[in-house]
C-alpha positions as CSV (number, residue, x, y, z in Angstrom):
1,X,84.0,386.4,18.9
2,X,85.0,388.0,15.7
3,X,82.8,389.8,12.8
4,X,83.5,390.4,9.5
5,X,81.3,392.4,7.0
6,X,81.7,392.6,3.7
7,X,79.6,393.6,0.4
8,X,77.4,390.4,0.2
9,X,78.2,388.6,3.3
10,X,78.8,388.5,7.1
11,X,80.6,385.7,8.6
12,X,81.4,385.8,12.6
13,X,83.6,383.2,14.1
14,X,82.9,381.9,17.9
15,X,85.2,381.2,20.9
16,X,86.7,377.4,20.0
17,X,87.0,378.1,15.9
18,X,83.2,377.5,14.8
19,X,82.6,380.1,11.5
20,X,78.9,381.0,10.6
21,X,77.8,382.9,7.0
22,X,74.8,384.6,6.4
23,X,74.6,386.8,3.2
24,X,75.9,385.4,-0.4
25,X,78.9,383.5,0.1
26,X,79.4,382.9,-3.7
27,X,78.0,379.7,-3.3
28,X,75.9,378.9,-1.0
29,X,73.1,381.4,-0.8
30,X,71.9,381.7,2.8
31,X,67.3,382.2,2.6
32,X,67.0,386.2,5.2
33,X,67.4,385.5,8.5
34,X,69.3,382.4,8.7
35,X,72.7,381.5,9.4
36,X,74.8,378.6,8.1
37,X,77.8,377.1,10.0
38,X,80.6,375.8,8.0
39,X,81.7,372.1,8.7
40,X,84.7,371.6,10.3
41,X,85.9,375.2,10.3
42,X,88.7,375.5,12.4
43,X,87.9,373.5,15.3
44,X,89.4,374.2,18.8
45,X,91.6,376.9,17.0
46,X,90.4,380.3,18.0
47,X,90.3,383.0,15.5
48,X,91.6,386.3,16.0
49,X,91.1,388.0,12.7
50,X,88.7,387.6,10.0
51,X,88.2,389.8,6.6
52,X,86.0,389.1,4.1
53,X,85.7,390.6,0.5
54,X,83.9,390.7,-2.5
55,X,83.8,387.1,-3.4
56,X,86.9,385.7,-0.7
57,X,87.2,385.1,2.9
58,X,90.1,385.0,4.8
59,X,90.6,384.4,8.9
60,X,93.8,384.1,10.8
61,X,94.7,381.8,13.6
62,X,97.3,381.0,15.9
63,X,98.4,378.5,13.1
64,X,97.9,380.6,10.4
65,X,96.3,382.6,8.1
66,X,92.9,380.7,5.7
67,X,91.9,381.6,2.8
68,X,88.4,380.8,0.6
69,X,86.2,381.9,-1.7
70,X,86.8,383.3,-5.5
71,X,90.4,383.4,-6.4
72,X,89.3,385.1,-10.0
73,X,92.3,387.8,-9.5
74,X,94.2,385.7,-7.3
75,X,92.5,387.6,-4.4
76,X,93.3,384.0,-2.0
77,X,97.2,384.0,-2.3
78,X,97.7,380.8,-2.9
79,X,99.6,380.9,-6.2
80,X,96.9,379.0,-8.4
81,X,96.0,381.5,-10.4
């Protein structure tokens, strides 16, 4: 399992790739005491690093590095800014 705390927001990521929020995600604002699980996440990939900032998230893989989240200072790297 991995955790990640950041300023708003908590996410921790299980065994076979499943990520769960509670805390402000910048969109979805999880009610106290409950957690969401993102759909899809990275299924069957495990994650071995997670970070998550102000208003972005970012975990890494065995296939890569993911980004989400605000990309208002091109915080997410991925050149749309």
């Amino acid at each position: 399992m991995v955790v990640a705390c950041g300023p708003y927001m908590t996410i921790f990521c299980g065994k076979y790739g499943h990520v769960h929020i509670f805390g402000n995600d910048g969109k979805r604002n999880t009610k106290p005491g409950t957690i969401q699980r993102m759909e899809g996440s990275f299924d069957n990939e495990q994650v071995v690093m997670a970070s998550v900032g102000r208003g972005h998230k970012a975990c890494t893989t065995a296939e890569g590095m993911w980004t989400w989240g605000s990309a208002e200072y091109c915080e997410l790297g991925h050149g749309d800014c």
